[in-house]
N, C-alpha and C positions, 0 to 999 in steps of 0.2 A: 350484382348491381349493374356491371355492364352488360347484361343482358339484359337487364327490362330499360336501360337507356336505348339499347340497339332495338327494342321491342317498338320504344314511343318515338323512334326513327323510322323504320319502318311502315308502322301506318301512317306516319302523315309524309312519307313520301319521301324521307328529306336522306342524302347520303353522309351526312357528318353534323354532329351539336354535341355540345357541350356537358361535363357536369362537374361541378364545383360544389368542392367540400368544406366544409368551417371546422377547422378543430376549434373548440372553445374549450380546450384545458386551460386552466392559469398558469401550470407550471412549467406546460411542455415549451420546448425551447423553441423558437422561431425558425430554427435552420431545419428542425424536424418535422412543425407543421406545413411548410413551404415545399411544393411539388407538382412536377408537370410531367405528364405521361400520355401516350396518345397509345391505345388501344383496335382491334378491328375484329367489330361483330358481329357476323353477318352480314361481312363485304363496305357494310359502313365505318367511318373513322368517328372512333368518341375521343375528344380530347377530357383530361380529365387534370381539374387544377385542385391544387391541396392551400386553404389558406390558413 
């Protein structure tokens, strides 16, 4: 998955975006779908948020 982000970074030029995830479980607990990670792929920085 952070490779085709760092892929559609890439072509359009850009060194760092975004990708935001939705858990939509009902049950899972807030503190476990809440997270923030910054990743480097292909020299680009992905940040990557968990909601």
């Amino acid at each position: 998955m952070h490779r085709q982000v760092g892929g559609y970074l890439e072509r359009a030029g850009l060194k760092e975006g975004w990708l935001v995830l939705f858990d939509l479980r009902k049950r899972a607990l807030w503190r476990k779908k809440l997270f923030r990670r910054h990743r480097k792929v292909g020299g680009r920085r992905v940040h990557v948020i968990g909601l």
